[in-house]
MIDOSE-1310 file (N, C-alpha, C; in nm, 2 decimals, decimal comma, always signed):
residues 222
xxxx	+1,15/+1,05/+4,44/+1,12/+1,06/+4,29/+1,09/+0,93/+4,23; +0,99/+0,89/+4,12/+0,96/+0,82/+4,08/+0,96/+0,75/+3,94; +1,06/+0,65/+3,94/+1,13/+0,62/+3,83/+1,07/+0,55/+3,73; +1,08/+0,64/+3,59/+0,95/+0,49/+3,50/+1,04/+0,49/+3,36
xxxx	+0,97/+0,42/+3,30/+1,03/+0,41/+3,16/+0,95/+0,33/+3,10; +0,88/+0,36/+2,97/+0,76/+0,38/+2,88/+0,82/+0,23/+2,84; +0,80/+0,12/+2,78/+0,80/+0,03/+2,65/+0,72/+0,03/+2,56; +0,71/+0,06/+2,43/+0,65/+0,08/+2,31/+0,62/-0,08/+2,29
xxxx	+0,52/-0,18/+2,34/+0,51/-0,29/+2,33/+0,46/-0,35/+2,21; +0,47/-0,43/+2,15/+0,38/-0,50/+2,06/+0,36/-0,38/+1,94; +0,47/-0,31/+1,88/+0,42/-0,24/+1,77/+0,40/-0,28/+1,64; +0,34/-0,25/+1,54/+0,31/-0,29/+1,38/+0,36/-0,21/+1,32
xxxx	+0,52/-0,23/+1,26/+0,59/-0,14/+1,16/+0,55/-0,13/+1,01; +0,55/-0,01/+0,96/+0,47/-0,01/+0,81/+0,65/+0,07/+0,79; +0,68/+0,03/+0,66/+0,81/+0,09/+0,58/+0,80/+0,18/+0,49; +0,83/+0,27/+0,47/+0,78/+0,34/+0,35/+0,91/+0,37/+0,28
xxxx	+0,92/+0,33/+0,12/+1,06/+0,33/+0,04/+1,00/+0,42/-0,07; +1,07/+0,52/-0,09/+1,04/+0,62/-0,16/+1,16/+0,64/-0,27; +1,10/+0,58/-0,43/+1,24/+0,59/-0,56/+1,19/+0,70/-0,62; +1,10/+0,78/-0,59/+1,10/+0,93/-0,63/+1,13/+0,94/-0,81
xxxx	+1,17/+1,07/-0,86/+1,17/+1,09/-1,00/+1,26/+0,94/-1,07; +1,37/+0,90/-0,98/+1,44/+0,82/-1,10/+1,36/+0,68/-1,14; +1,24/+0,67/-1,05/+1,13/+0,52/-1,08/+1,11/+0,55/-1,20; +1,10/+0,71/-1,26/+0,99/+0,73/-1,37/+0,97/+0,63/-1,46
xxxx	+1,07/+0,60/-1,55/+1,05/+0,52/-1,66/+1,02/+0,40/-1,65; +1,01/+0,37/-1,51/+0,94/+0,21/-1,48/+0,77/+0,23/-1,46; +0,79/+0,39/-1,41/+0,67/+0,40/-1,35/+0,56/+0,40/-1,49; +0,64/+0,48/-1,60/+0,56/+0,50/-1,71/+0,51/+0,35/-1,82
xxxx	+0,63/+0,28/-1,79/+0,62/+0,12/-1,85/+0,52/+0,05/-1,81; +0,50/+0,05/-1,62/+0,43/-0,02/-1,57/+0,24/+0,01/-1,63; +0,24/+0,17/-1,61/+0,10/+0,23/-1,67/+0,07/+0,13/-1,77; +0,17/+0,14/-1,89/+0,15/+0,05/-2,02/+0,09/-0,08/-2,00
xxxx	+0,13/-0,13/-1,92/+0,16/-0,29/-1,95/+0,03/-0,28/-1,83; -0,02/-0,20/-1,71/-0,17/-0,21/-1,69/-0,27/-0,19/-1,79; -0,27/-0,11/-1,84/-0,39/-0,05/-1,90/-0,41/-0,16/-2,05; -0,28/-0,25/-2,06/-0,28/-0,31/-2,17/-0,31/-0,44/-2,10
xxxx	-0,30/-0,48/-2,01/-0,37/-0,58/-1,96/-0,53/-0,56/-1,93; -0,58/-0,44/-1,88/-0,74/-0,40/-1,83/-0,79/-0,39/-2,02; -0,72/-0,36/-2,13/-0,78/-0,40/-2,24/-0,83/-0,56/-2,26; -0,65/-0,61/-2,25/-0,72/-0,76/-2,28/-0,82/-0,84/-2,20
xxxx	-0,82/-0,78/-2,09/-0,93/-0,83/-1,96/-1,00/-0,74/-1,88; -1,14/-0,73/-1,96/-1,17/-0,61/-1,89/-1,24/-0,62/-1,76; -1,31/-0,75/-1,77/-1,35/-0,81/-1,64/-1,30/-0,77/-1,51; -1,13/-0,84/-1,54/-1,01/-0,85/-1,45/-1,09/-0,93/-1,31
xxxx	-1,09/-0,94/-1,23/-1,16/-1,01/-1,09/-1,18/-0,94/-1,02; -1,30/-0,99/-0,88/-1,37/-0,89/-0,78/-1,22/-0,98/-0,65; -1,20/-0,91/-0,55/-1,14/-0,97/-0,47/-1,23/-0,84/-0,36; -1,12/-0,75/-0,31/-1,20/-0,66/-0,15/-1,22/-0,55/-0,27
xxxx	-1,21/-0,52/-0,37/-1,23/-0,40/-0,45/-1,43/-0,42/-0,48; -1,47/-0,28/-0,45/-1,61/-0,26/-0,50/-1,65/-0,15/-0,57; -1,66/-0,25/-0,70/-1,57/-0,15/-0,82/-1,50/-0,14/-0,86; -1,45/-0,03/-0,98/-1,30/-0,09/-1,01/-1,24/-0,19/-1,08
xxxx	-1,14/-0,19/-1,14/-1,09/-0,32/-1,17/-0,97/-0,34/-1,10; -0,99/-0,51/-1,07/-0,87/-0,57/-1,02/-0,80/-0,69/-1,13; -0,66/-0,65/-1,13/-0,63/-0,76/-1,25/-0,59/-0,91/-1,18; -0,60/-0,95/-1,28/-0,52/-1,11/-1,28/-0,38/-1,14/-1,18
xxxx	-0,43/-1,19/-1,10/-0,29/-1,22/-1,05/-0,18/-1,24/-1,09; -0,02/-1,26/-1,06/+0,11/-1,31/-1,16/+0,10/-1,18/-1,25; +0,14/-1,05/-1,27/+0,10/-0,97/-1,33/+0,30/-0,99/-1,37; +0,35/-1,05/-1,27/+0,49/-1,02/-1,32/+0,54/-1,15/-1,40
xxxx	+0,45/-1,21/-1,45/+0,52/-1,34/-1,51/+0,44/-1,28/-1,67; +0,36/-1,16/-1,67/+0,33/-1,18/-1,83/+0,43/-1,03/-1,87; +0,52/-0,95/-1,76/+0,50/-0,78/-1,79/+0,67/-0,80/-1,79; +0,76/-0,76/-1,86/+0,90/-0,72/-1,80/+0,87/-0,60/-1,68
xxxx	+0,80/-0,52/-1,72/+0,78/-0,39/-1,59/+0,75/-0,46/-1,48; +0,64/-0,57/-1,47/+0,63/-0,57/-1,34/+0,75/-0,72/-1,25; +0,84/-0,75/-1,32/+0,92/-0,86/-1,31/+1,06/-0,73/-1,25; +1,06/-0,61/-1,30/+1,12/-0,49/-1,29/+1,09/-0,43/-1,10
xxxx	+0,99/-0,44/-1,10/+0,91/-0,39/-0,97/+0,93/-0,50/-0,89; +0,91/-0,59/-0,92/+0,94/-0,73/-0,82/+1,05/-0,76/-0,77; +1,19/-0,74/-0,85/+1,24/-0,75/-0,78/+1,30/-0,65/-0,70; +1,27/-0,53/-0,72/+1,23/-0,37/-0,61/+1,19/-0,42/-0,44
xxxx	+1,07/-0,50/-0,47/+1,00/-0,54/-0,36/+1,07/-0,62/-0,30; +1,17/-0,70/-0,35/+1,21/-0,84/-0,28/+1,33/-0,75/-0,17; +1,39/-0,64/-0,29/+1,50/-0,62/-0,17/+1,44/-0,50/-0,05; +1,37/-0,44/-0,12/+1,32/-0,39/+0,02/+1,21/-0,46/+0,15
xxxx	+1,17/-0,56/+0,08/+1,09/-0,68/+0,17/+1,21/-0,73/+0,33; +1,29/-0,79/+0,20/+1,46/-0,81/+0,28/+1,45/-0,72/+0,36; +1,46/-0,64/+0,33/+1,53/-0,47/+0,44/+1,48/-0,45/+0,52; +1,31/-0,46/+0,53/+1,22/-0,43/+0,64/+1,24/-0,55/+0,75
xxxx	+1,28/-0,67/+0,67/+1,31/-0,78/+0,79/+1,44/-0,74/+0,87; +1,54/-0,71/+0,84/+1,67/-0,65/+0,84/+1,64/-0,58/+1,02; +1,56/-0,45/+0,92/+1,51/-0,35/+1,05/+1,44/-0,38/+1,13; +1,38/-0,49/+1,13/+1,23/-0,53/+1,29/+1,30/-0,68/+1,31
xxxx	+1,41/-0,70/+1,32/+1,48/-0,82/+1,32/+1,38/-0,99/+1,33; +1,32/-1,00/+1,18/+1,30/-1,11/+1,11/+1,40/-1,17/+1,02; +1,38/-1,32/+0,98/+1,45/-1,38/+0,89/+1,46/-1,31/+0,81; +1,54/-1,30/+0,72/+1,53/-1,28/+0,52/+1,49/-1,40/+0,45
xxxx	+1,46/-1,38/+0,38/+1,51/-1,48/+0,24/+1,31/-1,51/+0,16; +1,31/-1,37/+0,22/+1,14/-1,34/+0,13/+1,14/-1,29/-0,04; +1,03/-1,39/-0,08/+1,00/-1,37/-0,26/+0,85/-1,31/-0,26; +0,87/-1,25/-0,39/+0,71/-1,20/-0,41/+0,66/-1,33/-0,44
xxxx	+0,52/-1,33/-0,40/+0,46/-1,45/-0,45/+0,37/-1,43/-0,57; +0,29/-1,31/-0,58/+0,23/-1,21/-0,70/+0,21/-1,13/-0,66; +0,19/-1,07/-0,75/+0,19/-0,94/-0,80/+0,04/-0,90/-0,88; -0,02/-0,79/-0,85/-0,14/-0,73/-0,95/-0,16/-0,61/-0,94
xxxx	-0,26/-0,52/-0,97/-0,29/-0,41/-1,00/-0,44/-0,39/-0,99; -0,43/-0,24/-0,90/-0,56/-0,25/-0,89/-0,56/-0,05/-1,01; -0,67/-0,04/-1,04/-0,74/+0,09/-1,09/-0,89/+0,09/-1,06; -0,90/+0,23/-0,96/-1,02/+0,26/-0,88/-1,06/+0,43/-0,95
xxxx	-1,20/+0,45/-1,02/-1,21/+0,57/-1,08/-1,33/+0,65/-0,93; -1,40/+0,71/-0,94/-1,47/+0,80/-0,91/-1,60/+0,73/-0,78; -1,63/+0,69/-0,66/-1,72/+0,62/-0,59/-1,67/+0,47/-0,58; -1,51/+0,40/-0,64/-1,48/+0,29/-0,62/-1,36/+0,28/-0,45
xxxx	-1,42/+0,16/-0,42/-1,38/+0,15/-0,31/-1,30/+0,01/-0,27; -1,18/-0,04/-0,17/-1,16/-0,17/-0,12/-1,21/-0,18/+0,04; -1,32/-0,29/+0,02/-1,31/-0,31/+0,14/-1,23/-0,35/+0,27; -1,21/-0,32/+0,43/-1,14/-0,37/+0,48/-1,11/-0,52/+0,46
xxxx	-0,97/-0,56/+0,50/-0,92/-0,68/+0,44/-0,79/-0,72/+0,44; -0,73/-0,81/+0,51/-0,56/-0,84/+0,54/-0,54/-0,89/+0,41; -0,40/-1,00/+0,44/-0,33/-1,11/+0,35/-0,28/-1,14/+0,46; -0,33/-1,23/+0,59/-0,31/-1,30/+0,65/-0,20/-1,41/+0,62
xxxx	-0,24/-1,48/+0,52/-0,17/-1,59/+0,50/-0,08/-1,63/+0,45; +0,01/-1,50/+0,41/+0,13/-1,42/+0,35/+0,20/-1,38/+0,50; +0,32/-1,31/+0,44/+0,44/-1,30/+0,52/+0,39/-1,11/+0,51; +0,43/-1,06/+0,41/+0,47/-0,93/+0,40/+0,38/-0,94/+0,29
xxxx	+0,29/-0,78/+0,31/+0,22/-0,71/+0,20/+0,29/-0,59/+0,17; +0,18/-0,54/+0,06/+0,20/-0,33/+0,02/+0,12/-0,30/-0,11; +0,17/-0,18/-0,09/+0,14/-0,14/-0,22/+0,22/-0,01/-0,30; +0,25/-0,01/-0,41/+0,32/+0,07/-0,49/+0,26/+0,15/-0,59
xxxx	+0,30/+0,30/-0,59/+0,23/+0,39/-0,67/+0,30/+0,40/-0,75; +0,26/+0,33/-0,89/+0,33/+0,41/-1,03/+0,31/+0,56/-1,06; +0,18/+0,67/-0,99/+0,10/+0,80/-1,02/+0,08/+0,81/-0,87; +0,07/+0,93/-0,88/+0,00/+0,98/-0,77/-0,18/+0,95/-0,85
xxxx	-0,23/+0,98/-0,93/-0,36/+0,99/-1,02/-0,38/+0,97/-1,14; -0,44/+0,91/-1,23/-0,49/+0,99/-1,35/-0,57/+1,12/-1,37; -0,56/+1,21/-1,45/-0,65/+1,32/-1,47/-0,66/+1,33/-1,56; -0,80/+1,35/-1,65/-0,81/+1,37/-1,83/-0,73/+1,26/-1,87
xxxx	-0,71/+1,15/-1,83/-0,62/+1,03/-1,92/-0,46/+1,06/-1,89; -0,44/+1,18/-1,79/-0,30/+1,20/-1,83/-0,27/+1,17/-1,66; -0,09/+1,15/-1,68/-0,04/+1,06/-1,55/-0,02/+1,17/-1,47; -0,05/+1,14/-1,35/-0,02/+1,29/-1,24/+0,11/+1,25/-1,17
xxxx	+0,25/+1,29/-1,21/+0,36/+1,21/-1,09/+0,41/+1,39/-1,06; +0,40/+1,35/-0,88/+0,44/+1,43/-0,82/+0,51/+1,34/-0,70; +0,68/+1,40/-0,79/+0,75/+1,31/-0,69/+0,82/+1,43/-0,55; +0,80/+1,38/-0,43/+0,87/+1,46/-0,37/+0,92/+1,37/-0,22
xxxx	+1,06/+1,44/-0,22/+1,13/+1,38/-0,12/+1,07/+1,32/+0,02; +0,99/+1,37/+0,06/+0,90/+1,32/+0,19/+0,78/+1,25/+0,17; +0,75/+1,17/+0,22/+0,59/+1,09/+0,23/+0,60/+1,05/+0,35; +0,44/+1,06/+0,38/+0,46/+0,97/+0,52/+0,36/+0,97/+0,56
xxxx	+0,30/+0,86/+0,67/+0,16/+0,82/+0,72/+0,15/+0,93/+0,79; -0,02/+0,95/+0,78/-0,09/+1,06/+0,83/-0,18/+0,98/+0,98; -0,21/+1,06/+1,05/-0,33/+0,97/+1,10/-0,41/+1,01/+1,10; -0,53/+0,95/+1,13/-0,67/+0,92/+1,11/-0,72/+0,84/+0,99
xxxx	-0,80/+0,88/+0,98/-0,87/+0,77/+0,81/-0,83/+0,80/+0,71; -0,86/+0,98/+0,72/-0,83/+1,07/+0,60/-0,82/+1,20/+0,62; -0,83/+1,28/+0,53/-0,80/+1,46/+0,55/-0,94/+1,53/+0,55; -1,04/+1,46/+0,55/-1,14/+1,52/+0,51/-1,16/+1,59/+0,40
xxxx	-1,10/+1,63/+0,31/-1,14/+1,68/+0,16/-1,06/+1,57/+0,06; -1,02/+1,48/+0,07/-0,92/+1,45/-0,07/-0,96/+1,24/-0,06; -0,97/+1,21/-0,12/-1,04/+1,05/-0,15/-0,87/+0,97/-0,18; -0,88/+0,83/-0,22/-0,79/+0,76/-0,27/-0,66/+0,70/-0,20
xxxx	-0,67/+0,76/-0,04/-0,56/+0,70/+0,05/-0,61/+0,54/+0,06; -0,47/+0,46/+0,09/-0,55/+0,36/+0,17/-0,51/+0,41/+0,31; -0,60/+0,32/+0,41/-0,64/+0,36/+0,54/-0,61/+0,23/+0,59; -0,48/+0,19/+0,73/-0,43/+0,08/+0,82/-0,51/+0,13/+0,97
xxxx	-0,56/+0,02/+0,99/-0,62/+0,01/+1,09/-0,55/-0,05/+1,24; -0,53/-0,03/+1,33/-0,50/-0,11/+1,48/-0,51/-0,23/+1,47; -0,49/-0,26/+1,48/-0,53/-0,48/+1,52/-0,55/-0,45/+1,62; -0,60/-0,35/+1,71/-0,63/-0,37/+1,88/-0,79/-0,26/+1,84
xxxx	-0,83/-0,25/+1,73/-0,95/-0,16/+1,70/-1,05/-0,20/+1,78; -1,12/-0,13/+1,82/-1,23/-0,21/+1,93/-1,22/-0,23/+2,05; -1,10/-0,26/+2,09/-1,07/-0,33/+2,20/-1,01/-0,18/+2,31; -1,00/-0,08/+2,27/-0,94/+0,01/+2,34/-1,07/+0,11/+2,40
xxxx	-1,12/+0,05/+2,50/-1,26/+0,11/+2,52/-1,27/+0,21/+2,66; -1,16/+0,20/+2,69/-1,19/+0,26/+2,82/-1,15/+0,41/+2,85; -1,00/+0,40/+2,86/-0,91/+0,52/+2,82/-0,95/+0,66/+2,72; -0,97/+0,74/+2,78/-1,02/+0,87/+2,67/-0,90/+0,96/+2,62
xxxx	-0,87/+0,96/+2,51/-0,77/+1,05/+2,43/-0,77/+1,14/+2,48; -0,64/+1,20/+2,46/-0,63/+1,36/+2,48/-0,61/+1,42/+2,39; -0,58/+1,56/+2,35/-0,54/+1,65/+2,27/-0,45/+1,63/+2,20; -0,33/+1,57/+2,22/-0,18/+1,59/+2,14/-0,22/+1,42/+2,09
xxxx	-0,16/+1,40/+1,94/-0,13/+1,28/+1,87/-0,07/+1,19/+1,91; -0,09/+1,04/+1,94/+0,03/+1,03/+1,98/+0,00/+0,83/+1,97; +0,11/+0,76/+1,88/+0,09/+0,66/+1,79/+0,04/+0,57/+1,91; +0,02/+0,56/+2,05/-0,07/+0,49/+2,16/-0,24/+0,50/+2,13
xxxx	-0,28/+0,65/+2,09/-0,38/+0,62/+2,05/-0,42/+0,67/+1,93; -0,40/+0,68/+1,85/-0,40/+0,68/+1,67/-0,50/+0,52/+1,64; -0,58/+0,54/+1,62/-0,67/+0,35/+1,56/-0,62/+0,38/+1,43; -0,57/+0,47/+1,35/-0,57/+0,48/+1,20/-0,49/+0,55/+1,16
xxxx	-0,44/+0,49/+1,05/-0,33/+0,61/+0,98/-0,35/+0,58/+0,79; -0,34/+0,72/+0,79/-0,39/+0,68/+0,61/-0,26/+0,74/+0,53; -0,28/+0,66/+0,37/-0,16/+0,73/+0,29/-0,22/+0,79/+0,18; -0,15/+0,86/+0,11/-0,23/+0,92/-0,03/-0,11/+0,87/-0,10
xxxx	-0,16/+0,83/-0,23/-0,04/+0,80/-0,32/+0,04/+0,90/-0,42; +0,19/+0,86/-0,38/+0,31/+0,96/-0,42/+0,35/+0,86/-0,50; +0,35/+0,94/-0,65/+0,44/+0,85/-0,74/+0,58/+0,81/-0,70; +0,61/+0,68/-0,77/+0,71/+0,59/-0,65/+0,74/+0,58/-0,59
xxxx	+0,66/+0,58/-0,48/+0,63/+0,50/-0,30/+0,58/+0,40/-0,31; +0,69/+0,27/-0,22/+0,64/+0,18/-0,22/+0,62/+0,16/-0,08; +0,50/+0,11/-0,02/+0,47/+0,08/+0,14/+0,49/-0,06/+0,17; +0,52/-0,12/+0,25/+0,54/-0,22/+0,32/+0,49/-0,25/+0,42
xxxx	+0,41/-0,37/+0,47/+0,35/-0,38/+0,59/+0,34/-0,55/+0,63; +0,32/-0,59/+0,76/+0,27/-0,68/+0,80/+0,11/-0,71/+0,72; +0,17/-0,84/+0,62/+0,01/-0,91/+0,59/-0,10/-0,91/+0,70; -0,07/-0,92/+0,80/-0,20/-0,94/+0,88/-0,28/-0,79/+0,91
xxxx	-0,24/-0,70/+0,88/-0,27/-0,60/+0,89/-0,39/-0,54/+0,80; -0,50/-0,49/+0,86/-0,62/-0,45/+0,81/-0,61/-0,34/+0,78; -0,66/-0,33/+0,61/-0,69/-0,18/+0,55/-0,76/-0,18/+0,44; -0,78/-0,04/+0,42/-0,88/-0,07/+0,32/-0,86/+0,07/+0,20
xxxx	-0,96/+0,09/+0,16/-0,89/+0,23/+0,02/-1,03/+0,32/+0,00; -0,98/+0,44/+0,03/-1,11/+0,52/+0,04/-1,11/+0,56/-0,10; -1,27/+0,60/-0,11/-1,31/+0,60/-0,29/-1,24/+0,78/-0,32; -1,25/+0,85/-0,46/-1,23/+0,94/-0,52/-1,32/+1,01/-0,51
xxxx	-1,38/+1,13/-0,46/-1,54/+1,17/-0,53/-1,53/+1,28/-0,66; -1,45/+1,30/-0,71/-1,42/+1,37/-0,83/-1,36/+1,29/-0,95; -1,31/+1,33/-1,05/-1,29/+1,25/-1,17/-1,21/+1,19/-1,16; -1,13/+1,14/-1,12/-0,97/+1,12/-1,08/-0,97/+0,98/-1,08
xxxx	-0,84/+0,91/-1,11/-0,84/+0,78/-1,11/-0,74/+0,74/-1,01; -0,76/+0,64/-0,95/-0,61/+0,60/-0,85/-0,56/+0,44/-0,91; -0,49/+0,42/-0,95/-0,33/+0,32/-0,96/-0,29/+0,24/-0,87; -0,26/+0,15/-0,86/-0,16/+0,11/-0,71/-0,15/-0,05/-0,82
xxxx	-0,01/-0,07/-0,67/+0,01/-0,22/-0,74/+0,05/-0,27/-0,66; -0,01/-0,42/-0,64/-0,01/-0,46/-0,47/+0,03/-0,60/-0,46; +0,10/-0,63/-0,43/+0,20/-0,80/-0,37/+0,14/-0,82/-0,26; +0,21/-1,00/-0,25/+0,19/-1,01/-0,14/+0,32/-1,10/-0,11
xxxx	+0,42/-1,12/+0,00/+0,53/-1,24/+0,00/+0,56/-1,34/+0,08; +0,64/-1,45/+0,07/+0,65/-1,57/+0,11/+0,81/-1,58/+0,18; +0,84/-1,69/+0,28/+0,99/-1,73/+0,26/+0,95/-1,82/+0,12; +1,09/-1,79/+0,00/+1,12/-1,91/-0,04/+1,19/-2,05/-0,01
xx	+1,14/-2,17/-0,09/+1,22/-2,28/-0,09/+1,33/-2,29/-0,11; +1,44/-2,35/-0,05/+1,58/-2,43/-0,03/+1,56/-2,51/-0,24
């Protein structure tokens, strides 16, 4: 008989922290203090978004909400290091917000030069101007890009994309060969990932708006 045993080598952990109904009233503050920022600047900046607005960096140095969310991020930043046994002692470095309506899209694109990225859903959507929060106990990466019917996930790619050219899939799923896994946004889910990690945000094709609010973090200074 022939004795083996698998190693799951070189994996890329994504975290998913889910504050469900009790985020609400951060979740509903935060809306405020975007939409009152996308007034005073409507411009806001182009970064991987095409289309859309993207705001001003430091979003948590002008918002209590988002100084609120920040430090959300820090402890669960902490936690993910905790679990994939990295240092601690990671700070947000900014903070912004993105709002993507109907044909808007982010192109593929890391944060390399950061420690730890994500992103966080105040809404699942806007619809008619009104907040869509559908909180529910489970979320979790899907694979492939998308579902085929529904827009607004973002989509994490392999860092080995390309490179797996030989080997032919089989039938059953299985995270060896998965190139992609996508999320749809659940009001108060926050995701966590390796900065180096490539993704990107598929557009809406109906009226609907998508939300997110996306860091990136550092060790701090002694």
């Amino acid at each position: 008989m022939v004795i083996n045993k698998l190693f799951p080598t070189f994996p890329t952990p994504i975290i998913l922290y889910n504050y469900g109904q009790e985020s609400h009233d951060m979740n509903v503050s935060l809306l405020e203090s975007i939409f009152k920022e996308k007034d005073n600047d409507k411009d806001g900046k182009v970064a991987s978004n095409m289309g859309g607005w993207h705001s001003k960096l430091k979003m948590e140095e002008r918002y209590s909400s988002f100084q609120s969310l920040k430090d959300k991020i820090e402890e669960c930043s902490n936690d993910y290091c905790r679990q994939t046994g990295y240092k601690e002692g990671l700070i947000v470095e900014r903070l912004w917000a993105n709002v993507s309506g109907p044909g808007d899209i982010n192109m593929p694109h890391h944060h390399g030069r950061s420690c730890l990225t994500g992103v966080y859903y105040p809404v699942n959507e806007l619809k008619d101007n009104k907040m869509e929060c559908r909180y529910v106990q489970e979320a979790s990466l899907l694979p492939g890009s998308w579902d085929g019917k529904n827009g607004g996930s973002v989509v994490f790619t392999d860092p080995a994309y390309g490179q797996k050219i030989r080997l032919e899939e089989g039938d059953d799923v299985s995270p060896f060969t998965v190139q992609h896994y996508h999320l749809y946004p659940v009001a108060g889910l926050l995701a966590v990932f390796p900065a180096h990690l490539i993704h990107t945000v598929t557009p809406f094709k109906d009226k609907r708006v998508r939300v997110s609010i996306s860091f990136v973090c550092k060790y701090g200074t002694d």
